[in-house]
C-alpha positions as CSV (number, residue, x, y, z in Angstrom):
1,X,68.0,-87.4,-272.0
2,X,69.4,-89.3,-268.9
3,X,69.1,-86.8,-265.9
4,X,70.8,-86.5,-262.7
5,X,69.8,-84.8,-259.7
6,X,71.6,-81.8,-260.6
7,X,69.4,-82.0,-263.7
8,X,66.5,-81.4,-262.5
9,X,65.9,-77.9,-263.1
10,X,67.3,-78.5,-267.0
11,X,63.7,-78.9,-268.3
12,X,62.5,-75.8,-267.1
13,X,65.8,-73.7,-268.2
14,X,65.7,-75.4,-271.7
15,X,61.8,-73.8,-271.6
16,X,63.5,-70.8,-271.0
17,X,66.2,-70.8,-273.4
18,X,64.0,-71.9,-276.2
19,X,61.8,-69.1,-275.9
20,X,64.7,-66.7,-275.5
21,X,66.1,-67.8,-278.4
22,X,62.8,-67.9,-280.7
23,X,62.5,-64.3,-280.1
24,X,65.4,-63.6,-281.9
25,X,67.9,-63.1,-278.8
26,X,71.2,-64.3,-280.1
27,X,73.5,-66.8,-277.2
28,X,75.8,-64.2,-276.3
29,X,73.4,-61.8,-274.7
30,X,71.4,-65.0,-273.5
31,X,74.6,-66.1,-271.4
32,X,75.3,-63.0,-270.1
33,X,71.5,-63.1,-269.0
34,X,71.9,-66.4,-267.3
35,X,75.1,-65.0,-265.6
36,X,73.4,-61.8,-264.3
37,X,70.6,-64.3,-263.1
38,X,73.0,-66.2,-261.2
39,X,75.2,-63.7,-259.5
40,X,72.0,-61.9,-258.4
41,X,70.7,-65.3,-256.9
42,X,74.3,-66.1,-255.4
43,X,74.5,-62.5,-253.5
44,X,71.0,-62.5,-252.8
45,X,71.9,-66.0,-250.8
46,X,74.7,-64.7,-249.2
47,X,73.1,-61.4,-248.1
48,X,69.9,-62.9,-246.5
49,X,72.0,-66.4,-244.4
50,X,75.5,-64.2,-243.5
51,X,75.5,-62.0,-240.3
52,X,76.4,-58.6,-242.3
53,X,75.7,-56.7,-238.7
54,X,78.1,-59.0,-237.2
55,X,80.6,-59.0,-240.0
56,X,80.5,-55.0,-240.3
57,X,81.7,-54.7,-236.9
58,X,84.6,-56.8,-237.8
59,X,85.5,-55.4,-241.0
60,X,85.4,-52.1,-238.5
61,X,87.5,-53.4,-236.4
62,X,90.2,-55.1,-238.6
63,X,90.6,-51.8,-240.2
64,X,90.7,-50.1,-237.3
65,X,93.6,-52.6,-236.1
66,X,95.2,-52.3,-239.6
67,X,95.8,-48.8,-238.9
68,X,97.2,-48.8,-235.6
69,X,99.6,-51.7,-236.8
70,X,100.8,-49.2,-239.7
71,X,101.8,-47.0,-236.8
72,X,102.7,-48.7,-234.2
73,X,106.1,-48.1,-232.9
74,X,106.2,-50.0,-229.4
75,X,107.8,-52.8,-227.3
76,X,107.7,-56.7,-229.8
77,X,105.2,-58.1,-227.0
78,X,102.8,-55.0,-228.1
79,X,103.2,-55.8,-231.5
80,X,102.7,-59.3,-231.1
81,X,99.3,-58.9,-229.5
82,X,98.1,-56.7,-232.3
83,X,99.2,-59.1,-234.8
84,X,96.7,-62.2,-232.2
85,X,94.0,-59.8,-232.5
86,X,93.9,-59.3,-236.2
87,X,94.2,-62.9,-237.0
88,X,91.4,-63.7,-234.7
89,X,89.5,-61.0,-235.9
90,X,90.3,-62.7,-239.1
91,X,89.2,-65.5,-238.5
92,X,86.2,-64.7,-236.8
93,X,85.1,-63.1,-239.7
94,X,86.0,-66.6,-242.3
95,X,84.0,-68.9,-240.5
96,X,81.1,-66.0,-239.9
97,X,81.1,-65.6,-243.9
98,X,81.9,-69.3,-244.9
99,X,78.7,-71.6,-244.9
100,X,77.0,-68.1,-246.4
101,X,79.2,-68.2,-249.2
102,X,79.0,-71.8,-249.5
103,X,75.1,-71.7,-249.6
104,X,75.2,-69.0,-252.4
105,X,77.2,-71.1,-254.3
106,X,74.4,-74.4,-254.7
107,X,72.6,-72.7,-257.3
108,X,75.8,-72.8,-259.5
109,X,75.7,-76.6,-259.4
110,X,72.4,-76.6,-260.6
111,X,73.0,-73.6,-263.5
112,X,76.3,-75.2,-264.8
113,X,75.9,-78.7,-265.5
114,X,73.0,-77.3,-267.6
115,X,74.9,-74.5,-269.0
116,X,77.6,-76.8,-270.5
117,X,74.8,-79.1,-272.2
118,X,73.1,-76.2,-273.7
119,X,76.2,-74.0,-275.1
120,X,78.9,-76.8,-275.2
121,X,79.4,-78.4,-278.2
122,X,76.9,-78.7,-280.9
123,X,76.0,-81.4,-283.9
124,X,77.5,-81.3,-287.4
125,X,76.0,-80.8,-290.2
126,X,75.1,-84.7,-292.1
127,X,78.2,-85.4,-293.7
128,X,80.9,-83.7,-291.7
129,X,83.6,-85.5,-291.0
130,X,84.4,-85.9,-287.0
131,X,87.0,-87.8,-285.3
132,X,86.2,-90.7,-282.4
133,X,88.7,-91.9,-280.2
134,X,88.3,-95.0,-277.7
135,X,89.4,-94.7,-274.6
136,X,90.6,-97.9,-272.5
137,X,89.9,-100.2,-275.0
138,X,90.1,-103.9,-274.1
139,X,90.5,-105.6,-277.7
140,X,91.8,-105.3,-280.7
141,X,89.9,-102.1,-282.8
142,X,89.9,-104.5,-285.6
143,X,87.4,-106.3,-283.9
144,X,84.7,-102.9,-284.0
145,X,82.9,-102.1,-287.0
146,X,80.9,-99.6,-288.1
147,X,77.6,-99.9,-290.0
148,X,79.2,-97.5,-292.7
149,X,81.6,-98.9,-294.6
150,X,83.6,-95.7,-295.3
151,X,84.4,-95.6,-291.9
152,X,88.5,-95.7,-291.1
153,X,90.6,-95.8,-288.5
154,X,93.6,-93.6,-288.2
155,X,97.1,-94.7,-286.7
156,X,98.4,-91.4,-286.7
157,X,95.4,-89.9,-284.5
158,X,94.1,-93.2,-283.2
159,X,90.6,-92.7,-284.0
160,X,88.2,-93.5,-286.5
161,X,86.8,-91.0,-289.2
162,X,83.5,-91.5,-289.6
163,X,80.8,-89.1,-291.8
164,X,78.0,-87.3,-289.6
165,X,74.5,-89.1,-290.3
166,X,71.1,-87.1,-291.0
167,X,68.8,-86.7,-288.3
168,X,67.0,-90.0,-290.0
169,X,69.3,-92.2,-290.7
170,X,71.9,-94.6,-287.8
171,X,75.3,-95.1,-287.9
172,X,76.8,-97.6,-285.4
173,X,79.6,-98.8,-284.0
174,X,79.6,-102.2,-283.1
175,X,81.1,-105.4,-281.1
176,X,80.3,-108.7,-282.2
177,X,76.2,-108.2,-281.7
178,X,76.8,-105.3,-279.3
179,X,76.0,-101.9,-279.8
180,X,78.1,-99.6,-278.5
181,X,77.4,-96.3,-280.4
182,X,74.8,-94.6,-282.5
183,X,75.0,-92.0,-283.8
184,X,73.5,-89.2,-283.9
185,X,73.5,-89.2,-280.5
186,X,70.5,-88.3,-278.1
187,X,71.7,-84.7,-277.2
188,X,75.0,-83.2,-278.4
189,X,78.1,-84.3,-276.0
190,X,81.9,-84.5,-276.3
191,X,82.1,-88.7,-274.7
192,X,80.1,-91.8,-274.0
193,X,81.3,-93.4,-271.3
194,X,80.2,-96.0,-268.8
195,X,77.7,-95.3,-266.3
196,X,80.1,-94.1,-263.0
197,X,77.0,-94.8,-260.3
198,X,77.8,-91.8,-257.9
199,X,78.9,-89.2,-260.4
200,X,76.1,-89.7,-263.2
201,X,73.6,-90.2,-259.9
202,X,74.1,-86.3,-259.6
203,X,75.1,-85.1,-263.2
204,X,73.8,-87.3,-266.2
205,X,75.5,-87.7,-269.3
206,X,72.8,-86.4,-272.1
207,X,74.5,-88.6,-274.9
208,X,73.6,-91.5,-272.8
209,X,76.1,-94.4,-271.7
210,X,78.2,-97.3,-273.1
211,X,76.6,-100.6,-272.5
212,X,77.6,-102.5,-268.9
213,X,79.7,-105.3,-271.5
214,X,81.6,-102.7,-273.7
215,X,85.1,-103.3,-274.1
216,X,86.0,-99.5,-273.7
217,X,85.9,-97.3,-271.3
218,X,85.1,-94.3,-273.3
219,X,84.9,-92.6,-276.8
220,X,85.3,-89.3,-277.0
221,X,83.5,-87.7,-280.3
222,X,85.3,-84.6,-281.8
223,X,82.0,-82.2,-282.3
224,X,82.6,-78.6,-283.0
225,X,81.7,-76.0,-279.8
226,X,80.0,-73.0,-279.9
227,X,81.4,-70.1,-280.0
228,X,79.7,-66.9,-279.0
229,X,81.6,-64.2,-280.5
230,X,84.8,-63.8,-282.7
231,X,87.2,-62.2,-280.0
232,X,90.3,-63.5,-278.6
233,X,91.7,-67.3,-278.4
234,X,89.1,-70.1,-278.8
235,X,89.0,-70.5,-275.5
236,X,87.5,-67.2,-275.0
237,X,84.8,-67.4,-277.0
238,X,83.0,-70.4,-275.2
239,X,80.4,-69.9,-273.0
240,X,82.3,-71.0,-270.1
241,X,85.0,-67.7,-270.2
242,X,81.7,-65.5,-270.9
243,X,79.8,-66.7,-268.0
244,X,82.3,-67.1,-265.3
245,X,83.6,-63.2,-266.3
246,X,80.7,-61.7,-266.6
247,X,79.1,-63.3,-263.4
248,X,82.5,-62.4,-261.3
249,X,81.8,-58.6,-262.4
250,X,77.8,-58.7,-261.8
251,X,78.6,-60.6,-258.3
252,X,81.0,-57.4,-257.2
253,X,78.5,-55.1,-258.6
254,X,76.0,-56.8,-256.1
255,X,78.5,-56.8,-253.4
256,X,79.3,-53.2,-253.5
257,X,75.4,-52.2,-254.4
258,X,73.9,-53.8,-251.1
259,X,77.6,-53.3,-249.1
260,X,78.0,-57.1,-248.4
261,X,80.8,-57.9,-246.3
């Protein structure tokens, strides 16, 4: 696995997940754990860095303001002095709640990177076809081979057709003496790409990296994702869709549980 800092807590949440999953918990529910976890976390942030005294008085207040706007029925300059005081008020109360709201975010940036790794995509079974497509590539693809010989490349698609190995055996794409890809990979992941020094510094690629001489940029492997239940379009059934939904409805349950502001 090749870890970035926003990694770091992956070990320890795989630990978790494992033993989630070996007690017979199926993903779905495990997800929607992970995104009660998180929203409770994220409030909890929130509620203990913001000034909710502070920001009660100027919810009070707007409202208060609000209502006297509704009914106000005086000279434009009157008007126009409500209308000062309710944006400052306003804005008062954004850059009171901001660097809250930022805080409670962090742990997301921790949770996601890990998320998508653990309920992405997931490896065929040995044998399945899949499709890989270079990106940027520098040569001609006649020039690549693979170590199995029923390997093609497709015109139409662009990619090569390869057959899924067993968990024992290599299959490997090559340049000249250059390895570029074997599969299957270290963890399941959608692309191998070069190492990009300040992104993969926080977020590491768990399929690994291209070598620093490859003539591509890229090559993105087709593998199937994971869907968590059978409702709705594909993209509904991801775990991304479940996570950010259900998290969005725990977060206002939290917020209207301890009265955040």
């Amino acid at each position: 696995m090749n870890w970035g800092l926003l990694d770091l807590p992956a070990p320890l949440l795989s630990l978790l997940d494992d033993g989630l999953a070996w007690t017979g918990l199926p993903a779905l529910p495990r997800v929607l754990l992970y995104a009660l976890a998180s929203a409770w976390l994220c409030m909890a942030l929130y509620r203990r860095f913001s000034r909710q005294s502070e920001l009660a008085d100027l919810a009070s207040a707007s409202r208060e303001l609000r209502r006297e706007l509704a009914s106000y029925d005086g000279p434009f300059d009157g008007l126009m002095q409500r209308v000062r005081r309710l944006l400052g008020l306003s804005t008062r109360h954004l850059r009171l709640s901001f660097f809250p709201a930022m805080l409670g975010g962090l742990p997301l940036l921790l949770v996601l990177p890990w998320m998508s790794n653990q309920f992405g995509v997931q490896l065929p079974a040995p044998g399945d076809p899949i499709n890989i497509t270079p990106g940027g590539l520098e040569q001609p693809v006649e020039s690549l081979s693979w170590s199995d010989p029923s390997a093609r490349w497709d015109e139409a698609t662009q990619a090569w057709q390869v057959k899924w190995p067993a968990e024992a055996e290599r299959l490997e794409l090559k340049s000249s003496q250059l390895t570029l890809l074997s599969l299957p990979t270290l963890a399941p992941a959608s692309i191998v790409h070069r190492h990009v020094p300040g992104f993969n510094w926080l977020i590491g690629n768990p399929a690994g990296y291209l070598p620093d001489k490859a003539p591509l940029s890229a090559l993105h492997i087709d593998l199937p994702g994971q869907q968590l239940h059978s409702i709705g379009p594909a993209w509904l059934r991801g775990w991304l869709a479940v996570y950010l939904i259900a998290m969005v409805v725990f977060s206002l349950f939290f917020k209207w549980r301890w009265k955040l502001q």
